[in-house]
C-alpha positions as semicolon CSV with decimal commas, in nm:
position;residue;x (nm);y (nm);z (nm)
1;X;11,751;8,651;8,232
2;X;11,548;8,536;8,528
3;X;11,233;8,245;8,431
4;X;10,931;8,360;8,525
5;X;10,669;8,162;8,791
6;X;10,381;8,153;8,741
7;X;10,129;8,111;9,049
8;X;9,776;8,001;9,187
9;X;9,669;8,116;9,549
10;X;9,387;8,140;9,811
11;X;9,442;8,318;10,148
12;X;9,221;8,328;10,443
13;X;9,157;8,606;10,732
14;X;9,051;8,935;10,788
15;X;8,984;9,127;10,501
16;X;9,226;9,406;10,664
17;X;9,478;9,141;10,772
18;X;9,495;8,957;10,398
19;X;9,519;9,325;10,249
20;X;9,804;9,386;10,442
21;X;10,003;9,086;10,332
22;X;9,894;9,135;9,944
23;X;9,995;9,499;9,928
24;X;10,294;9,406;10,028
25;X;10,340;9,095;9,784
26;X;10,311;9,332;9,557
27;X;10,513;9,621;9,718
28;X;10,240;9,905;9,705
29;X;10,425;10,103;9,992
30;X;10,735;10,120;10,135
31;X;10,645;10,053;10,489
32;X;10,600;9,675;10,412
33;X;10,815;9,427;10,121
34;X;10,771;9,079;10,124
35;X;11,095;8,998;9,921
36;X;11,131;9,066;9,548
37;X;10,765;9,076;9,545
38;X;10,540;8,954;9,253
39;X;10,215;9,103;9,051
40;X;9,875;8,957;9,168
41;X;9,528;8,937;9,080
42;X;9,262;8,848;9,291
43;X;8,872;8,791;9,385
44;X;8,699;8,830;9,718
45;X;8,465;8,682;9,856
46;X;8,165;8,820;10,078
47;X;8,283;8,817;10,482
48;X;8,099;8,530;10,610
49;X;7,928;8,530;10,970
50;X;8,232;8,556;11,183
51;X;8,430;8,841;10,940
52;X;8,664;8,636;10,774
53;X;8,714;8,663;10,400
54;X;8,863;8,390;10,098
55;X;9,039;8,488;9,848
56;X;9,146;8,373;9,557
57;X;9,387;8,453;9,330
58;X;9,670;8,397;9,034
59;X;10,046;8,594;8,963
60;X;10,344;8,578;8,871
61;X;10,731;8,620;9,000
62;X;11,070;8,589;8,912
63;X;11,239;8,235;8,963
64;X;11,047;8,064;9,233
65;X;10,832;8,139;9,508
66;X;11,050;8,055;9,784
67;X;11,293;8,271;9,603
68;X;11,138;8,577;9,562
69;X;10,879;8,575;9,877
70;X;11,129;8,406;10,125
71;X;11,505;8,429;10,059
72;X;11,518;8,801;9,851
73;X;11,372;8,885;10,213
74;X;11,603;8,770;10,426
75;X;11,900;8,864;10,184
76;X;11,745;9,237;10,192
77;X;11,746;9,262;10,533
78;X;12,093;9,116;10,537
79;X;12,215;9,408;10,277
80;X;12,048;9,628;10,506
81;X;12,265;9,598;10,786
82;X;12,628;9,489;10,625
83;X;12,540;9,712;10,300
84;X;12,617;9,447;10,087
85;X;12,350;9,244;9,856
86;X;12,248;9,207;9,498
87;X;11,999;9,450;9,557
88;X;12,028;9,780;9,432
89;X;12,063;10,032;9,750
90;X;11,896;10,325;9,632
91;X;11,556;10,082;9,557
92;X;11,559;9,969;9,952
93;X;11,665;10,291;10,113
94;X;11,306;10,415;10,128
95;X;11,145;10,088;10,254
96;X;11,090;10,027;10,615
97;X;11,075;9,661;10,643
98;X;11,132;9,374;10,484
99;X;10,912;9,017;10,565
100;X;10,906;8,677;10,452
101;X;10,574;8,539;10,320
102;X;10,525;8,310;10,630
103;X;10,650;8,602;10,869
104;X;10,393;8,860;10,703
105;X;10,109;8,598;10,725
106;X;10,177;8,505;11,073
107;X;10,203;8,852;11,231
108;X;9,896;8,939;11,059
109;X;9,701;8,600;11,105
110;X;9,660;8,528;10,794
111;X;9,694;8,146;10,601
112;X;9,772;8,140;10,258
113;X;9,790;7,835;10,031
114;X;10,016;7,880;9,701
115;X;10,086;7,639;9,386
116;X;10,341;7,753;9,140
117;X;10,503;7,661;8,837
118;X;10,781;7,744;8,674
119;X;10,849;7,526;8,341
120;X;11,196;7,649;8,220
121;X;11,377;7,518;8,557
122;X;11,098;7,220;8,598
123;X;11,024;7,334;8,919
124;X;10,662;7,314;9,109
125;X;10,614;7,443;9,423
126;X;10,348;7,371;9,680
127;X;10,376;7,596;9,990
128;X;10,095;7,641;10,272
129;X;10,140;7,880;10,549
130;X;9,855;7,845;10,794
131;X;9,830;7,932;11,200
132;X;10,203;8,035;11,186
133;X;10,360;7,706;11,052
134;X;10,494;7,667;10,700
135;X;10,525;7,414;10,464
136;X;10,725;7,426;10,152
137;X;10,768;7,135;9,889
138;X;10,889;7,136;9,570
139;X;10,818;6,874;9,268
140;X;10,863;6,905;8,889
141;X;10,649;7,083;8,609
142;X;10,719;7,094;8,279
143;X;10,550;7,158;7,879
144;X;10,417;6,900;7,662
145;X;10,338;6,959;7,284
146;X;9,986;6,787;7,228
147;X;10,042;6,699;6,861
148;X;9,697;6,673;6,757
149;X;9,636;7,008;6,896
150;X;9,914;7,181;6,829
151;X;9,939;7,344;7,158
152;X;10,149;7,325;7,494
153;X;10,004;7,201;7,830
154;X;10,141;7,233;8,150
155;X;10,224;6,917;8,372
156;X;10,292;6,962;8,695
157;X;10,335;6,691;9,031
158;X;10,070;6,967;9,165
159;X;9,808;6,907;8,883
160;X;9,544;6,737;9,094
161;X;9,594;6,928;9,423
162;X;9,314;7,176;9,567
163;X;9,335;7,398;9,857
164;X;9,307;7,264;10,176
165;X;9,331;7,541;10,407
166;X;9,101;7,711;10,681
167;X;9,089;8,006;10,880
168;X;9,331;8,114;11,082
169;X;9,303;7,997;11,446
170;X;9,392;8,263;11,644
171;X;9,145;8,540;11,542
């Protein structure tokens, strides 16, 4: 059974341009997949004086980010063309194209900023994608039972990090 990630995330662009990229996160048509795809929730913020929007955001996706959003792309458009892939063929016959994360957000000038965790593995994940360049680091995260509490808490190398991204450049 596949671990679950879970997912913080703020984008920045054109409202157009970051709906784009999100429907296809979440693989709302067929035109456009980024990967495996995950589920998303979101807020928007007003357009400020030059039309650009924030969002911000939480989800969730099988394994890891760079798994699902990167790699499951690439290996689906691999299957595409040799017709052989873990993916099943009648579930990508009807989809036009498939996208990584940092190719979606560069053709359609949008940077997006992510921080994951996925406790099972121990893996955290940091990845910015801004002005066509990507970045993707990964550290640990992990439970820890607060006895006095009772409860779990999730520590992650990513704990103390906030967003540091801007528009995109080329508008």
């Amino acid at each position: 059974m596949a671990s679950i990630c879970s997912f913080t995330f703020q984008a920045k662009g054109k409202r157009a341009s970051i709906q784009k990229v999100l429907d296809a996160v979440e693989q709302k048509t067929p035109d456009l997949w980024i990967g495996r795809g995950a589920e998303i929730y979101y807020d928007e913020k007003e357009e400020d004086e030059i039309g650009m929007v924030t969002v911000q955001g939480a989800g969730s996706c099988k394994n890891s980010l760079e798994g699902a959003l990167k790699l499951a792309a690439k290996e689906m458009k691999t299957q595409r063309v040799t017709g052989e892939g873990l993916w099943d063929d009648d579930e990508l016959k009807d989809v036009k194209k498939f996208m990584t994360i940092g190719d979606a957000c560069k053709a359609f000038g949008v940077n997006i900023e992510f921080f994951s965790e996925e406790t099972d593995s121990r893996i955290a994940e940091h990845v910015v994608i801004a002005d066509g360049n990507e970045e993707w680091s990964q550290g640990e995260a992990h439970e820890e039972y607060n006895e006095k509490t009772g409860e779990f808490t999730t520590v992650s190398d990513y704990d103390d990090c906030g967003y540091g991204i801007g528009y995109p450049k080329a508008v």
